[in-house]
N, C-alpha and C positions, 0 to 999 in steps of 0.2 A: 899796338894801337894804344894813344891814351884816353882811359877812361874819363868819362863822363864828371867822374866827382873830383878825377886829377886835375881837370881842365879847367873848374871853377876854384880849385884851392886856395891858386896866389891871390884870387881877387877876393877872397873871403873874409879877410879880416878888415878889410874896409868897409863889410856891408852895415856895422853902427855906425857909422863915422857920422851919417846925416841925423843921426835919430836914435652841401657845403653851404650853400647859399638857403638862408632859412625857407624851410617849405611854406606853401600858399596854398592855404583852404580853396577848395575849389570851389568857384561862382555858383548858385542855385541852378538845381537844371543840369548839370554838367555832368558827364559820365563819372562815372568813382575810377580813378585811377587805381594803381598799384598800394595797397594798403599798406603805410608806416610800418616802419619791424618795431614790435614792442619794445618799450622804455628798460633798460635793463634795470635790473633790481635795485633798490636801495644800496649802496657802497659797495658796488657790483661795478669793476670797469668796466665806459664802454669802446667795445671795439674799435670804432669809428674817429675815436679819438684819438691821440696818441699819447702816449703818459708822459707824466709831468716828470720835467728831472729830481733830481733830488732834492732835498733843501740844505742849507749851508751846513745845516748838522750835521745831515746822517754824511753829506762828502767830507766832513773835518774827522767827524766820528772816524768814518772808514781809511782816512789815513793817517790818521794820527799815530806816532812813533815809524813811518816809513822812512827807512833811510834810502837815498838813491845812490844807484849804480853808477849810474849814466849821466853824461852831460855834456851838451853841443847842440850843432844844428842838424844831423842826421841820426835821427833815433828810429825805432820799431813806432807807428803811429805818426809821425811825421811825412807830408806827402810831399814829393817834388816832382813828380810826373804824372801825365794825364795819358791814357789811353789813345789810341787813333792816331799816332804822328801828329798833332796838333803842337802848338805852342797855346803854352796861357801865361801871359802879362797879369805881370802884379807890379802896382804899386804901390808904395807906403807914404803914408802922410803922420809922419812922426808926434809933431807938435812942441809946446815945449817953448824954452827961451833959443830961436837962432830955427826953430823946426817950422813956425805957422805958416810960412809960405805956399805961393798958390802958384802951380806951374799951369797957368793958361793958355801957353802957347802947346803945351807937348798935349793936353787935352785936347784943345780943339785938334790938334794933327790927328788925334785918334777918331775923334768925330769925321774930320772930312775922310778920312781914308775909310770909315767904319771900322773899323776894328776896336772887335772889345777886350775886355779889362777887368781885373778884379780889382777893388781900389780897397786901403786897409789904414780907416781910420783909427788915429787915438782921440780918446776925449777931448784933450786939452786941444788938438785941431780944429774937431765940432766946432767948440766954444768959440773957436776966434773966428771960425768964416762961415757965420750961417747962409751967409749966400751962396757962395758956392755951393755949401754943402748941398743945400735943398734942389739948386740945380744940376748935383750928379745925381740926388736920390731920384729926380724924375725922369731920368736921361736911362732908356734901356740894355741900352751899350754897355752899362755897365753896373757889372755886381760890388754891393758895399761891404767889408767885411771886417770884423773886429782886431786894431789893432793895439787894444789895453788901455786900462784907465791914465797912468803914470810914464806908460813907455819903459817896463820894467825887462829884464831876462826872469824868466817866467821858470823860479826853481822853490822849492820847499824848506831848503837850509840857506839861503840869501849866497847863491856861489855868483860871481861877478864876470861879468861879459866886456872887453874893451871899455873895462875903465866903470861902468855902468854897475850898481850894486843892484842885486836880482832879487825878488820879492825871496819876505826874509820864512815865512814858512807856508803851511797851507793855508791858514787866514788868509794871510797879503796876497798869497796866490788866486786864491778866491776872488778877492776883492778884484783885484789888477784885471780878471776874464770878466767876470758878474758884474759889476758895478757897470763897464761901458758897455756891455751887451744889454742894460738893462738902459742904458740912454741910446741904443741905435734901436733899440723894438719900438720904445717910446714915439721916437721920431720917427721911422718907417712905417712901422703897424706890423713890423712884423721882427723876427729875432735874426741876426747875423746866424747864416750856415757856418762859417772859416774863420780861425783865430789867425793870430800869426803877432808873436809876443815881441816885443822891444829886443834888437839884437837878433833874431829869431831864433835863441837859445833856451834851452829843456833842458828839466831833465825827466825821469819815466815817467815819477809820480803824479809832476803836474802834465804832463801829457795825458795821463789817464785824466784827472780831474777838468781839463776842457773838455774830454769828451763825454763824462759825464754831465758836465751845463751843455751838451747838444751841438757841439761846434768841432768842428773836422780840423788841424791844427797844420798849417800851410807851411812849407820847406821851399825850399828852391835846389834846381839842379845847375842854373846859370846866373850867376851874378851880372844883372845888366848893367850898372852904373858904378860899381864900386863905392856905393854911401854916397851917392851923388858927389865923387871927386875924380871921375874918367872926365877926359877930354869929348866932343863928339866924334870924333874919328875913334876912341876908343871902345863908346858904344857902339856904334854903326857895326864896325869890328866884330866886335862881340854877338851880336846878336846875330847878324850874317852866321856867324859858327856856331850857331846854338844847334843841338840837335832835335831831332821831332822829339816829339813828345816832354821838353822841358816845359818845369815854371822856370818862370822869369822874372828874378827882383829888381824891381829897379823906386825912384823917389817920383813924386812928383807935387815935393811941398819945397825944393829949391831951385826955381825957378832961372837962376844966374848959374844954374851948373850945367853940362852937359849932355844931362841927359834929353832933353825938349830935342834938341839940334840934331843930339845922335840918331834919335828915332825917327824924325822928320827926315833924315837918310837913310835910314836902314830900310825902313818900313815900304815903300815902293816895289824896290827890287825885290823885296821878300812875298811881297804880292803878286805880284808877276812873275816870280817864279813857281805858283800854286801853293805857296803857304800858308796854313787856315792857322786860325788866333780863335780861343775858345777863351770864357767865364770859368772861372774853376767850376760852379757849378753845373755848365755844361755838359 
């Protein structure tokens, strides 16, 4: 039988090509509810919170002179599969000169069908379509999640992904995760759970360092569009063969490529045959 990560290999090197609620004094008269837990002490954490990540220091401090081992798209800390036989749909919205595009029609197909999605903006996309943007961030179908400030391969000695030169140490690495996670909190109100780096190439170091800023670092086990350069029949294909429990990459910021058409076919019969489609954070 061939494996899972044999079966996405040949499409692999296309995948750059594209790219709580405050408490209320209670009314006069009204019974004493359940009495507040005391304030915890002066520079005492509190429990209830959750800690702050680190600050750019102590993560430079802590890896600074780290050489890495490793590098590609399937590292320790890198996820490609979800639990339950499920699928989860990822798409990337790259950005960039030839990237800002807005696939509308493969969206709405995901709307009329329901099926959700993990969608993985870069800055430079934000910036060119805040309309859309503001209408996926209101749309609950689907989860937004960090896809880097520059659209870099996300390494600590600048190793280079299809052509693509990778952030050149832990700085730029920094910078490339923290920078647009701090413009999707901004604009959300709240911080991206899921990174998933330009190229979707690591290596350990910066693997550890997204998960320090708070963000779970997203892989794929199926390449669904090949960098938005599959035919539709090549997606439809592909995804048809995807097995449970894959993610699934595919674009959906070029609009004139195949993936919109492939999905608007695949996506039916994969419904009708009991296929459930999850949120990464699902």
């Amino acid at each position: 039988m061939v494996g899972r990560r044999t079966v996405v290999a040949a499409a692999l090197g296309l995948a750059a090509a594209a790219c709580a609620a405050p408490r209320r004094a209670a009314p006069p008269g009204a019974p004493a509810g359940p009495s507040a837990p005391a304030p915890a002490p002066s520079g005492a954490p509190d429990p209830a919170r959750p800690p702050a990540p680190p600050s750019r220091e102590q993560v430079l401090a802590r890896h600074a002179g780290q050489l890495p081992q490793q590098w590609g798209t399937d590292l320790p800390g890198v996820v490609a599969d979800v639990p339950g036989g499920a699928l989860a749909l990822t798409f990337d919205a790259c950005g960039g000169p030839g990237g800002n595009g807005y696939d509308a029609a493969l969206i709405g197909t995901l709307r009329r069908l329901r099926v959700p999605a993990t969608l993985f903006l870069n800055s430079r996309w934000v910036d060119a379509n805040p309309g859309p943007f503001a209408e996926l961030a209101a749309d609950p179908l689907f989860e937004l999640g960090n896809h880097g400030t520059a659209h870099r391969p996300l390494s600590v000695t600048g190793r280079s992904a299809y052509g693509i030169t990778g952030t050149a140490d832990p700085a730029a690495a920094y910078r490339e995760v923290a920078d647009n996670r701090a413009k999707l909190a901004g604009l959300l109100g709240r911080a991206p759970g899921w990174f998933r780096s330009g190229t979707a190439h690591y290596d350990e170091v910066a693997v550890a360092l997204v998960g320090e800023l708070g963000e779970r670092v997203a892989g794929f086990a199926v390449n669904g569009d090949g960098g938005a350069t599959f035919t539709p029949g090549q997606v439809a294909a592909t995804l048809a063969a995807a097995p449970p429990g894959s993610i699934v990459i595919s674009h959906f910021n070029h609009p004139d490529a195949g993936t919109g058409e492939g999905y608007a076919r695949a996506l039916p019969a994969l419904l009708d045959a009991g296929r459930r489609f999850v949120r990464l954070s699902d």
